[in-house]
Rosetta silent file (secondary structure, phi, psi, omega in degrees, C-alpha in Angstrom):
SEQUENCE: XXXXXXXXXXXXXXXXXXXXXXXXXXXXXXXXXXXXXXXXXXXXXXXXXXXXXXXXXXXXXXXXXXXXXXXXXXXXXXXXXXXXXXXXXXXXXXXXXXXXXXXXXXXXXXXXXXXXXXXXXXXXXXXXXXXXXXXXXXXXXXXXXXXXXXXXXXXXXXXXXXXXXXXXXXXXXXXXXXXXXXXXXXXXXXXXXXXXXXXXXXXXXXXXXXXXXXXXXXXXXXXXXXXXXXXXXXXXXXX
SCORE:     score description
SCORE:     0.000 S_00000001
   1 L     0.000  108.249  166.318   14.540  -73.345  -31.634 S_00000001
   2 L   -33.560  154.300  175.116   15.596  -69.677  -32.806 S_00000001
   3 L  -136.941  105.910 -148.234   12.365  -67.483  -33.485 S_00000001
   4 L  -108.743  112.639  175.304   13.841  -65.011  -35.827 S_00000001
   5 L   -28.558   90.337 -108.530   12.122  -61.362  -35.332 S_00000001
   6 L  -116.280   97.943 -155.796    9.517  -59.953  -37.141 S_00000001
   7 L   -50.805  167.821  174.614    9.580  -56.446  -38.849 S_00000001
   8 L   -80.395  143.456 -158.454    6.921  -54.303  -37.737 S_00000001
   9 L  -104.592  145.604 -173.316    4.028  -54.741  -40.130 S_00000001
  10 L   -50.007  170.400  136.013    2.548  -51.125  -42.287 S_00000001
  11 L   -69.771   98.024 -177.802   -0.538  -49.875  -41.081 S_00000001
  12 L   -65.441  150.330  148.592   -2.827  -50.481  -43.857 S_00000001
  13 H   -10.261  -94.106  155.361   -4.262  -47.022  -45.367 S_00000001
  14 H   -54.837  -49.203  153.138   -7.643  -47.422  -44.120 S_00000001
  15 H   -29.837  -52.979  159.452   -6.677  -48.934  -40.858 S_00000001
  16 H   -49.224  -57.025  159.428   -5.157  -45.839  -40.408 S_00000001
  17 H   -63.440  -36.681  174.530   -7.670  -43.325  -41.199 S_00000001
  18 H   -70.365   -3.210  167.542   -9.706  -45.315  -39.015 S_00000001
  19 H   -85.259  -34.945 -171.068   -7.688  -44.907  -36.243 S_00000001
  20 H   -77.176  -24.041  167.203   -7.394  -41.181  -36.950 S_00000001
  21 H   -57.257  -47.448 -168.971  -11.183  -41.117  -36.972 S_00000001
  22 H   -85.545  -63.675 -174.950  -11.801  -42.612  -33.547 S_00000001
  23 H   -35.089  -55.358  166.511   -9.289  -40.331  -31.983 S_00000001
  24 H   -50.745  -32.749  167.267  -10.972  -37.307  -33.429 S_00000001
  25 H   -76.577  -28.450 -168.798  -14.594  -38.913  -32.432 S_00000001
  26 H   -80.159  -49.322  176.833  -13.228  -39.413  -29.324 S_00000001
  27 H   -57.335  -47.860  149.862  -11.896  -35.983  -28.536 S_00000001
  28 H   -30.581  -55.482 -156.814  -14.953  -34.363  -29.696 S_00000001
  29 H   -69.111  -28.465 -132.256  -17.109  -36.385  -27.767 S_00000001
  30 H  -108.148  -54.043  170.086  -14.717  -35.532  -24.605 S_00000001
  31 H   -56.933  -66.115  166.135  -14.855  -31.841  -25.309 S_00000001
  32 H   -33.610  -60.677 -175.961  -18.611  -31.768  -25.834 S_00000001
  33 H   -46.157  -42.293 -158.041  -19.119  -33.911  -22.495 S_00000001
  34 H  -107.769   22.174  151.110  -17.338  -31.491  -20.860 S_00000001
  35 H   -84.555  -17.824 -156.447  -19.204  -28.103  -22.166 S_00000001
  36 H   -95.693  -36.084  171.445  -22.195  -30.050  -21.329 S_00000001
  37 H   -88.593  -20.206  170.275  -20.749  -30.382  -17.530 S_00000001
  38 H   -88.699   -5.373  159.319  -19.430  -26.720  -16.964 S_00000001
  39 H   -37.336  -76.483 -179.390  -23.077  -25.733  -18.579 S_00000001
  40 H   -55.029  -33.888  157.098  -24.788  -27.543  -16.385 S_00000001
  41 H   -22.037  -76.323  172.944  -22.370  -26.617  -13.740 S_00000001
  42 H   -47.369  -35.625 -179.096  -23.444  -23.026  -14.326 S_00000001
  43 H   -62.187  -46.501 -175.941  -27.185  -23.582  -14.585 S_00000001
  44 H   -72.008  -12.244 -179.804  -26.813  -25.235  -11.516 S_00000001
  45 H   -80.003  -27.218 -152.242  -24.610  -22.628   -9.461 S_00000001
  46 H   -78.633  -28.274 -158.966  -26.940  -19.865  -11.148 S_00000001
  47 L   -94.856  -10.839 -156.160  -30.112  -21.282   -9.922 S_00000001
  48 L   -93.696  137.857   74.784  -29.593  -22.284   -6.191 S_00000001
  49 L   155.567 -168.881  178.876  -31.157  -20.220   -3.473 S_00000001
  50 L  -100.347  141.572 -169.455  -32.899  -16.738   -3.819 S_00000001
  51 L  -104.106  143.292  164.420  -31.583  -13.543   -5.598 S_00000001
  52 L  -147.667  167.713 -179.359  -32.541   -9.809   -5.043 S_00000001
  53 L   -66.386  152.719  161.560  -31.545   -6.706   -6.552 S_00000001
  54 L   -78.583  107.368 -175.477  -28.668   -4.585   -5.391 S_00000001
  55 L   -63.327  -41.342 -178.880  -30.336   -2.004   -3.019 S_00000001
  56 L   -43.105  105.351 -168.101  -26.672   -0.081   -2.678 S_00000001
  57 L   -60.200  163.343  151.477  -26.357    2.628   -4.874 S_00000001
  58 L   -61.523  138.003 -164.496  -22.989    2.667   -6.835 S_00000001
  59 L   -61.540  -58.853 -160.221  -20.063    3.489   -5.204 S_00000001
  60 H   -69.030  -28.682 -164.967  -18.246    5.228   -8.000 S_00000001
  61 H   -79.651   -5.288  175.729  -21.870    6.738   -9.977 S_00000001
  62 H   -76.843  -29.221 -173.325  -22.198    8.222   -6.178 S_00000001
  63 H   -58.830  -79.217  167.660  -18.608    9.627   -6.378 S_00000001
  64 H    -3.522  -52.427  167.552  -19.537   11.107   -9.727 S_00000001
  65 H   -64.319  -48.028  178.045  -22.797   12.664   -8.674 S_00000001
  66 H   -69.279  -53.088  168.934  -21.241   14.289   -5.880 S_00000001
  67 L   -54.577  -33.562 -169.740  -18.346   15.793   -7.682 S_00000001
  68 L   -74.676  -45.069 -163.824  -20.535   17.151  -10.676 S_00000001
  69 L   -78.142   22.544 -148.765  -22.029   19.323   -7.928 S_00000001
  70 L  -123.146  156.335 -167.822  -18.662   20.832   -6.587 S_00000001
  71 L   -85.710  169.146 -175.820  -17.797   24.290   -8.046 S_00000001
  72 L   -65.794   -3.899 -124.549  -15.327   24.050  -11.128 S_00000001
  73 L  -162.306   51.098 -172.744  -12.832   26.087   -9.565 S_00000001
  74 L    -6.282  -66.394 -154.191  -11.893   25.009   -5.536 S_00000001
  75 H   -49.664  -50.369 -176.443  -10.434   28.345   -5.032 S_00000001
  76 H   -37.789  -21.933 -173.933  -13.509   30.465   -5.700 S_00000001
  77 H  -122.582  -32.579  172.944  -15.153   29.227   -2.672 S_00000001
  78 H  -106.892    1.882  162.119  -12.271   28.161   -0.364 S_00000001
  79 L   108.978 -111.386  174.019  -10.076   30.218   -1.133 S_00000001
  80 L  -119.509  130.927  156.519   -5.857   29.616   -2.205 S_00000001
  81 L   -52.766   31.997  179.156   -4.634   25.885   -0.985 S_00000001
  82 L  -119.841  -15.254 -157.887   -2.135   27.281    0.799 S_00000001
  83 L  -127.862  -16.575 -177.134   -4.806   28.499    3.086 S_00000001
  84 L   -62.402  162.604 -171.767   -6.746   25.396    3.627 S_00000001
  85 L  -121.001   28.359  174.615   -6.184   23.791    7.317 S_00000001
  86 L  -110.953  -28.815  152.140   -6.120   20.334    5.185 S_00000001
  87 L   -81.266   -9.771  168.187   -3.107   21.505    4.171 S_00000001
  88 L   -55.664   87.483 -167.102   -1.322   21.955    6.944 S_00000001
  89 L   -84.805  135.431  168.510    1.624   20.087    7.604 S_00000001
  90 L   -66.103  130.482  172.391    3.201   19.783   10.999 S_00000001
  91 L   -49.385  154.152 -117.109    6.472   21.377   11.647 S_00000001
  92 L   163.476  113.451  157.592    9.804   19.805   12.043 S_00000001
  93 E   -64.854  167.901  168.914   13.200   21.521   12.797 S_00000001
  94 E   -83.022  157.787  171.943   16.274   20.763   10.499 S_00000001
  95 L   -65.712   89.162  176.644   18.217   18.299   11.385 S_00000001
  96 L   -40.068  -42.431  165.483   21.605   19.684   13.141 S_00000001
  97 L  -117.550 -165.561   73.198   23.465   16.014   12.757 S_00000001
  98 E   -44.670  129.290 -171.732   23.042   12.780   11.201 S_00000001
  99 E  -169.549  161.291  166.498   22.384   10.217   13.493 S_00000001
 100 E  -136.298  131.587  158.978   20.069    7.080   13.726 S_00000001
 101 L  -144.648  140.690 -162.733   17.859    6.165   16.503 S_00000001
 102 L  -123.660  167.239 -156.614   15.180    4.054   17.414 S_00000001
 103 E   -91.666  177.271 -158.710   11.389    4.106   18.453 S_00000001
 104 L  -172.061   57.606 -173.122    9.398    1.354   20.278 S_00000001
 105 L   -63.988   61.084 -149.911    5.781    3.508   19.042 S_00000001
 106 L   -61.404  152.283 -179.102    3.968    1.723   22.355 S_00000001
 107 L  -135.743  144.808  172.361   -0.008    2.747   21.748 S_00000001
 108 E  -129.350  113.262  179.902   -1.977    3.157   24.851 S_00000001
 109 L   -78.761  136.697 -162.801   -5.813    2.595   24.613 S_00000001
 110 L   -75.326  -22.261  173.579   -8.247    5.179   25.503 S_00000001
 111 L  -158.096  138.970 -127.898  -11.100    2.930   26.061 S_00000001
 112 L   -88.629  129.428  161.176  -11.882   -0.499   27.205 S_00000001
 113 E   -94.446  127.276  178.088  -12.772   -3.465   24.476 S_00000001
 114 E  -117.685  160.074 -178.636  -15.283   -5.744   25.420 S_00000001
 115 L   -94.402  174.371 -176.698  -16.028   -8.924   23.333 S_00000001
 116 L   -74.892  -16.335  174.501  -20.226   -8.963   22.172 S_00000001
 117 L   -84.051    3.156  174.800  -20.762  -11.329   24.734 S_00000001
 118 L    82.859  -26.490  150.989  -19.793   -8.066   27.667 S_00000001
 119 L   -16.378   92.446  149.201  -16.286   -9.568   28.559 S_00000001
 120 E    28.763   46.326 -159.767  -13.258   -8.014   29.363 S_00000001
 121 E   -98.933  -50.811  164.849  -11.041   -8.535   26.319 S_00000001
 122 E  -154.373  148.586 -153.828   -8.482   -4.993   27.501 S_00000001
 123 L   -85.441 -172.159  148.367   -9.008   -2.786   29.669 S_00000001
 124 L   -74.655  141.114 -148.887   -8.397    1.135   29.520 S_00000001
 125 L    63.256   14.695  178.876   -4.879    2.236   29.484 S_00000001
 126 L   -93.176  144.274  151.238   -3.279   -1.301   28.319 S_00000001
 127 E  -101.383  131.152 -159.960   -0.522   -0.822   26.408 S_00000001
 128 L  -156.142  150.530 -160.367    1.156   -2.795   23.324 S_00000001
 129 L  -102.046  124.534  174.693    3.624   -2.027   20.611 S_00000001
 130 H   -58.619  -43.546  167.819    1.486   -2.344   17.139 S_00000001
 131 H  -135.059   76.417  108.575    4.388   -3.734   15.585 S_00000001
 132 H     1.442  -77.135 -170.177    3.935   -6.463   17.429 S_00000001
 133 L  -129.457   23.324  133.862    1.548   -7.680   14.560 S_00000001
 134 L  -131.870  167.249 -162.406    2.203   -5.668   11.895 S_00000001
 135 L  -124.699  134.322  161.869    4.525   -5.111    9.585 S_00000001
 136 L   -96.376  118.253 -160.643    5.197   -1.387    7.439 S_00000001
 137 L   -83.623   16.845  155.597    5.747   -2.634    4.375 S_00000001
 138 L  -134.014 -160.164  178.561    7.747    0.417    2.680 S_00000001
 139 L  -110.414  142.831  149.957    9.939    3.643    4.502 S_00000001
 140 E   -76.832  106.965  165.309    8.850    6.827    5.216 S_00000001
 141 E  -119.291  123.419 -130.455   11.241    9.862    4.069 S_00000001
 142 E  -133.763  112.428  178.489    9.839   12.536    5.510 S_00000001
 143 E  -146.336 -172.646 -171.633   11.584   16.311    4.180 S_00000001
 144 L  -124.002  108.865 -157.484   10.805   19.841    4.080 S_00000001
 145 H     3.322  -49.125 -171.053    9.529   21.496    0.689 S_00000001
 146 H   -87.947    3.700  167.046   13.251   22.778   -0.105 S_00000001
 147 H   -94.989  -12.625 -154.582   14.764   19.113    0.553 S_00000001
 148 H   -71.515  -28.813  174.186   12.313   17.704   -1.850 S_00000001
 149 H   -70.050  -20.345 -160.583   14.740   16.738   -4.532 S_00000001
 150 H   -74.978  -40.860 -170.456   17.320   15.314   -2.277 S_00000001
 151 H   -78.826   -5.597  120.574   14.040   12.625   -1.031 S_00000001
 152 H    -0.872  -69.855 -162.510   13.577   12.541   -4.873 S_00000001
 153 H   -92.985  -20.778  170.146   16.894   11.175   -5.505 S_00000001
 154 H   -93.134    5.685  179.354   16.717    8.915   -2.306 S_00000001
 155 L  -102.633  133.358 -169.771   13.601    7.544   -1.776 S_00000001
 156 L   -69.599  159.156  178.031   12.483    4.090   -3.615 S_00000001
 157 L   -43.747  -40.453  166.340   10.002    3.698   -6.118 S_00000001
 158 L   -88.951  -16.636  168.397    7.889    2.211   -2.973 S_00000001
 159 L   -38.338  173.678  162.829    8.871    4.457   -0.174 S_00000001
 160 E  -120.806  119.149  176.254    6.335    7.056    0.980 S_00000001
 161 E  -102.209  153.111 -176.885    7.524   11.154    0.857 S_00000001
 162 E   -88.138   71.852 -146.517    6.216   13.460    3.535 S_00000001
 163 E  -100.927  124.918  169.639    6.072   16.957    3.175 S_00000001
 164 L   -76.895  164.822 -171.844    6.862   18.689    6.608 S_00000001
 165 L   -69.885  171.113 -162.152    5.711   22.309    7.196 S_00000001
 166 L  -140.515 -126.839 -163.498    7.887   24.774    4.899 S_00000001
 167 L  -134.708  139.358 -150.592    7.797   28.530    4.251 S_00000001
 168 L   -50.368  -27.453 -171.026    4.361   30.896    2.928 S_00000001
 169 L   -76.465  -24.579 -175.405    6.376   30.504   -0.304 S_00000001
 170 L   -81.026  127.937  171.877    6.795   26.815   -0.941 S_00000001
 171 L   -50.977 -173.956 -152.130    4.417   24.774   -3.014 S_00000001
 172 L  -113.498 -173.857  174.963    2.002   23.143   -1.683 S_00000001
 173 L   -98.558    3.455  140.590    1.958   19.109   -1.953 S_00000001
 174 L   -34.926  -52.662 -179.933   -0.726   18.601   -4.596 S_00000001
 175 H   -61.709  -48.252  159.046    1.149   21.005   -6.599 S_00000001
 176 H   -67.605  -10.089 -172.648    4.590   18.974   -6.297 S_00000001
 177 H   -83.554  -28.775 -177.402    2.977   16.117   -6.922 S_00000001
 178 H   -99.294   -2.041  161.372    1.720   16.959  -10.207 S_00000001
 179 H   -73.117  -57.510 -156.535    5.304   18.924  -11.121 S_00000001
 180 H   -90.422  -26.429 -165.328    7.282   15.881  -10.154 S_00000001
 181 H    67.059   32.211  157.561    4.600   12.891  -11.149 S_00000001
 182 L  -115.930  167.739 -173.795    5.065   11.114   -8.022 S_00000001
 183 L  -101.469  114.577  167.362    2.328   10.984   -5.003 S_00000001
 184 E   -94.368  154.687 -161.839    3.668   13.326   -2.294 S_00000001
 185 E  -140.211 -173.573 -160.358    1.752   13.316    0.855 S_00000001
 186 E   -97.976  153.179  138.331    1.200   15.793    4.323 S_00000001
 187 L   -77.910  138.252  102.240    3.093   14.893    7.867 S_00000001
 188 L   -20.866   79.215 -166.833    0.356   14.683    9.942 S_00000001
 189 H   -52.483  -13.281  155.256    0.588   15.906   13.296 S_00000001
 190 H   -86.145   -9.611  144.853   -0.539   12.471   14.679 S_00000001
 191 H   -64.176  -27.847  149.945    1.704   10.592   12.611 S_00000001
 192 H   -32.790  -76.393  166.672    4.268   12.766   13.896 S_00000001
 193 H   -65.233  -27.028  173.001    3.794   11.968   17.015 S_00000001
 194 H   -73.644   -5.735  174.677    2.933    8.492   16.995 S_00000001
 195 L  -108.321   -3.546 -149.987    6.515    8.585   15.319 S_00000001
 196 L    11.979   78.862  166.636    8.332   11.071   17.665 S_00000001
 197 L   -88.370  123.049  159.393    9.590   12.610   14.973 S_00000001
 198 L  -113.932   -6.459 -175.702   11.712   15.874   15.633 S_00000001
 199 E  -138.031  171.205 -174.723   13.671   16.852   12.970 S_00000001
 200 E  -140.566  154.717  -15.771   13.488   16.468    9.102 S_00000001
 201 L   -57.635  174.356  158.008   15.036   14.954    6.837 S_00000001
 202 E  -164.241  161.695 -172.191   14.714   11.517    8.331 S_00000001
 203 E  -113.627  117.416 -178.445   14.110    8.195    6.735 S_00000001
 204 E  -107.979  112.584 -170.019   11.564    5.784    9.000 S_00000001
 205 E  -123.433  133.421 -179.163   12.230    2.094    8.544 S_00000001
 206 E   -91.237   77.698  162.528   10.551   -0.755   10.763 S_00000001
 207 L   -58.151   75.580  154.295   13.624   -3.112   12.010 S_00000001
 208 L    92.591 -109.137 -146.812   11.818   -6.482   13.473 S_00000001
 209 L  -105.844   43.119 -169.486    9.411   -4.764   16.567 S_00000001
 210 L  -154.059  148.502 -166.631   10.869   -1.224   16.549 S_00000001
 211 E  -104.813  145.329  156.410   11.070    1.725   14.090 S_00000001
 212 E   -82.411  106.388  143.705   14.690    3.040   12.420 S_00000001
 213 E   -97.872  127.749 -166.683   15.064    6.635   12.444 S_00000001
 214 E  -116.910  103.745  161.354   17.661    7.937   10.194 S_00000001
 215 E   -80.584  100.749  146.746   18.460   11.722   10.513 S_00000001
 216 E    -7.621    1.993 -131.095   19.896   13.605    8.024 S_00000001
 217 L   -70.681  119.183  138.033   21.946   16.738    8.282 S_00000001
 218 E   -77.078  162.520 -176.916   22.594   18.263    4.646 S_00000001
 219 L   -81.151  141.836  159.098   25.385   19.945    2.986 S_00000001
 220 L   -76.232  -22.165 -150.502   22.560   23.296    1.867 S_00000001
 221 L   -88.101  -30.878  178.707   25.127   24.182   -0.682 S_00000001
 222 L  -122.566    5.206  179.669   25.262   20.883   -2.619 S_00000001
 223 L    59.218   21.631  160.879   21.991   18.880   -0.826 S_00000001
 224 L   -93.220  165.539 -164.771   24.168   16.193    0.174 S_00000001
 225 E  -106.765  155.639  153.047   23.874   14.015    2.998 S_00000001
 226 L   -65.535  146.913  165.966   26.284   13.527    6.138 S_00000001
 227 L   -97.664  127.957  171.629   26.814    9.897    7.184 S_00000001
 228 L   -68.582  150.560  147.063   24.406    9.126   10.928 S_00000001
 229 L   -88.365  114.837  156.325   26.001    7.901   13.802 S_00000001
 230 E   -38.655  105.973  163.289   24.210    5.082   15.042 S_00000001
 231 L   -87.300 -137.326  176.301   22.741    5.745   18.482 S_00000001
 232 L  -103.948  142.674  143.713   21.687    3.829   20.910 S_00000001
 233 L   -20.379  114.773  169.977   17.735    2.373   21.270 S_00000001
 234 L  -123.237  129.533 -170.369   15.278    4.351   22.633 S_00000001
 235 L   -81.095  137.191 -127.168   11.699    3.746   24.102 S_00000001
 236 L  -116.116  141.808  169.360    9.423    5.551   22.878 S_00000001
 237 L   -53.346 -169.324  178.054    7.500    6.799   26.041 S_00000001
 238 L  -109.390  103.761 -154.674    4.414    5.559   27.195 S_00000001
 239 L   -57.961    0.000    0.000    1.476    8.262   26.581 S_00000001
């Protein structure tokens, strides 16, 4: 016996609103329920164990204090930046070729690590290449006051530039920094060395456990660069 198929029947009027009602009572109540559980949530996170005051002074209202109490005017008391020994960058010959070659910057410790328990953990004198376990996550281009546009037009938006020492005449890097609106920074004579860096420009890149030095020679007349020769590896000694 055929059973012949049965249109779907309207949704009386009121049937309807009464459906649209209990959805709407329902969501409320579901929304309520659940300010009522991150409330209590909160009362209860706020309230558990004992509270004290922050004893620490603020970092930044310390910065603040200390600065209002600095003369307006550096120079008046220390004299020209150019003269400061904070300013000093370490010196760097120019670069003679283009070439690339690379470091292995091996660190040798100066004093013995013990765990808190008086153990051993390495002695004095062990040596281990830092990166080993870490990684430098941009390049170093590293130039000398009168190169600074050429690391300008080559150095990335994340690189770090270097200013090597330059001539009584050259700005200083505070001063480029706020001509050009990039952060220019100091060579460091122990970043120097920890980089055996001899000549400038050079570009410093970290290739898996070993550093990429890229050496420079410029054209002076047009600030262009020579294409490096790739050298061979090199170990960096051991101090």
């Amino acid at each position: 016996m055929a059973v012949e198929p049965r249109a779907p029947q309207p949704v009386e009027p009121q049937q309807g609103w009464g459906v649209v009602v209990f959805q709407s009572a329902t969501i409320a109540l579901l929304l309520a329920a659940s300010v009522l559980v991150a409330a209590s949530a909160h009362a209860a996170t706020s309230t558990i164990g004992r509270t004290w005051p922050i004893a620490e002074p603020d970092a930044l209202a310390e910065i603040e204090a200390r600065t209002a109490k600095l003369p307006p005017d550096m120079r008046a008391k220390y004299g020209p930046r150019s003269s400061w020994s904070a300013m000093k960058a370490a010196n760097l010959a120019s670069a003679t070729k283009s070439q690339t070659r690379s470091v292995v910057p091996f660190y040798t410790l100066d004093t013995e690590i013990r765990l808190p328990s008086g153990e051993l953990l390495y002695p004095k004198g062990y040596s281990f290449n830092p990166l080993a376990y870490v990684t430098l996550p941009q390049r170093l281009v590293v130039v000398h006051p009168r190169d600074l546009d050429w690391a300008l037009r080559t150095a990335r938006l994340t690189d770090f530039i270097l200013l090597a020492a330059g001539n009584a005449h050259d700005d200083d890097a505070i001063t480029l920094s706020e001509r050009t609106g990039r952060p220019i920074f100091i060579l460091e004579e122990r970043v120097k060395d920890r980089l055996s860096l001899t000549v400038a420009p050079v570009i410093v890149a970290q290739v898996g456990t070993r550093l990429e030095l890229t050496e420079v020679r410029l054209d002076r007349s047009a600030r262009s660069a020579i294409a490096p020769n790739v050298s061979q590896p090199v170990r960096r000694p051991v101090p």
